[in-house]
C-alpha positions in Angstrom: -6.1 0.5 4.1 -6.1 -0.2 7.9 -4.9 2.4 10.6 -2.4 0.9 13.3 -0.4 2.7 15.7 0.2 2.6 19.3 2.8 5.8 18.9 1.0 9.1 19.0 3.4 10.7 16.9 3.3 8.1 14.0 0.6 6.4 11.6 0.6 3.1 10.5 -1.7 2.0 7.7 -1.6 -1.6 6.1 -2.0 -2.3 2.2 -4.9 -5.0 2.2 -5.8 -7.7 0.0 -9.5 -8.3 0.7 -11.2 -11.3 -1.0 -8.8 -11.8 -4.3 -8.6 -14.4 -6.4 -5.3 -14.7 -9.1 -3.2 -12.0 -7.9 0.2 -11.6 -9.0 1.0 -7.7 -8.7 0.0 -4.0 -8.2 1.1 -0.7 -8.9 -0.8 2.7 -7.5 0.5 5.7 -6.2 -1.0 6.9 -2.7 -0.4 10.8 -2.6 -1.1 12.5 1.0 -0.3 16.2 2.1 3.1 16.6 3.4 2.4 19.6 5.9 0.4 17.5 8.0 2.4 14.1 7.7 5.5 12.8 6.3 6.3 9.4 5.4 8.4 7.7 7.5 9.2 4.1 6.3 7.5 0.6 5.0 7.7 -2.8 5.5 6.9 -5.8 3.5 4.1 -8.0 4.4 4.4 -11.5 3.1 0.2 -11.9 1.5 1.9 -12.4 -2.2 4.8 -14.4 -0.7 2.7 -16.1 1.3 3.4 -19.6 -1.1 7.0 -18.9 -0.3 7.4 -17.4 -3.8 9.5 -15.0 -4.4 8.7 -11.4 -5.0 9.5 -7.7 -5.0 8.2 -4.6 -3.6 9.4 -0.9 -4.2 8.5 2.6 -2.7 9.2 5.5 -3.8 8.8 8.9 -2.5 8.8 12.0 -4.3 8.5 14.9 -3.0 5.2 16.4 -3.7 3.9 13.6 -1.3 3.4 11.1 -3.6 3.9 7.2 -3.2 5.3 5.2 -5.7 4.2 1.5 -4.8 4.9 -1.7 -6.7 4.4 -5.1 -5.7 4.8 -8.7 -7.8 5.6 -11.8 -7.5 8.1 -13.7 -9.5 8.3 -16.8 -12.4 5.4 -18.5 -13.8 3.8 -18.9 -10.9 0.2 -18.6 -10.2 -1.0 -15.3 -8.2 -2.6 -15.1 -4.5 -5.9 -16.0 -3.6 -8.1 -14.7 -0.2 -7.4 -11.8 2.1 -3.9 -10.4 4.0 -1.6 -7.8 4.2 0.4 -6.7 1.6 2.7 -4.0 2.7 2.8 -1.2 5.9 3.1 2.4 5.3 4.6 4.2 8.3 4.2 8.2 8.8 4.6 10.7 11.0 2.6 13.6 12.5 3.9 17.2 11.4 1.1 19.3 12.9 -2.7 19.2 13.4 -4.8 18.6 10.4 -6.4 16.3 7.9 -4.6 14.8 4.5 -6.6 13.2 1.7 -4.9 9.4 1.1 -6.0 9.8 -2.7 -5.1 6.4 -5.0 -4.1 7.2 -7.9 -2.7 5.3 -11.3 -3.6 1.9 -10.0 -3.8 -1.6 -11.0 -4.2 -5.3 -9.8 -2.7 -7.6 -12.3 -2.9 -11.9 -13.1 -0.2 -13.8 -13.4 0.0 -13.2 -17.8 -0.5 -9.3 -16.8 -3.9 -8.7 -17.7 -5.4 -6.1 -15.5 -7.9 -7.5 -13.2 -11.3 -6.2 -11.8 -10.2 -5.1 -8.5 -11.4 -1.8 -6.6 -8.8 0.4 -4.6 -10.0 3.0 -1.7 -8.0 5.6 0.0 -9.6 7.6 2.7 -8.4 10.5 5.0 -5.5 10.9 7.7 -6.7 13.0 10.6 -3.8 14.1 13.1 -5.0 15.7 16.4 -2.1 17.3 18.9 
C-alpha cells in the first residue's frame, strides 16, 4: 500500500499491484482501529481493467473496522501482468494515534482460480493532530 493525501484530515492509501504476472482477482480483508480512523470511501483504479476488460470490485465495511475487499475481472480472459494500482482506500482522522493496517484472509488468483504465489503487506497508520 501507498500513503497519499494532500488533506490533513484524511488518508489515502492505494492497493498496488507490484511486478505480477497472470492476475485475474483478489480477495483480503484490511482491518484497522476505528478510534483512530474511520473509513471514508474508495475508488476503483483501472490496473485489472487496464485491457479494457471488464471487472468488479466490492468493499465492504463492518463494523469492527474490518475491510471486505474483492477485486476480478470478468470472462475467459487472461489476467494482468506488471505493476499499477488497483483500488484507493480513503479515511479519515478521528484523534491522535497509530492503527495496525493488518491483511488478513487474502489471496491473488489466475484466470482458472488457482491461488497464486503472491505476498501481501499491511503496515501502520500514524495520525498526528
Amino acid at each position: 500500500m501507498e500513503t497519499r493525501s494532500s488533506d490533513p484530515q484524511q488518508i489515502t492509501l492505494a492497493l498496488k499491484a507490484n511486478a505480477v504476472t497472470d492476475l485475474y482477482g483478489v480477495a483480503l480483508d484490511i482491518r484497522f482501529n476505528t478510534s483512530i480512523v474511520s473509513f471514508d470511501s474508495f475508488s476503483v483504479r483501472d490496473f485489472l481493467g487496464s485491457e479494457g476488460t471488464s471487472m468488479s470490485t466490492q468493499v465492504v465495511e463492518n463494523p469492527d473496522g474490518t475491510l471486505v475487499i474483492g477485486q476480478s475481472k470478468f470472462g475467459a480472459v487472461s489476467g494482468a501482468a506488471g505493476t499499477g494500482d488497483m483500488l484507493v482506500l480513503t479515511f479519515r482522522a478521528i484523534t491522535a494515534g497509530s492503527s495496525a493496517l493488518t491483511i488478513a484472509n487474502q489471496g491473488a488468483y489466475d484466470p482458472s482460480g488457482s491461488i497464486t504465489s503472491t505476498s501481501f503487506f499491511g503496515g501502520t497508520l500514524t495520525v498526528v493532530q
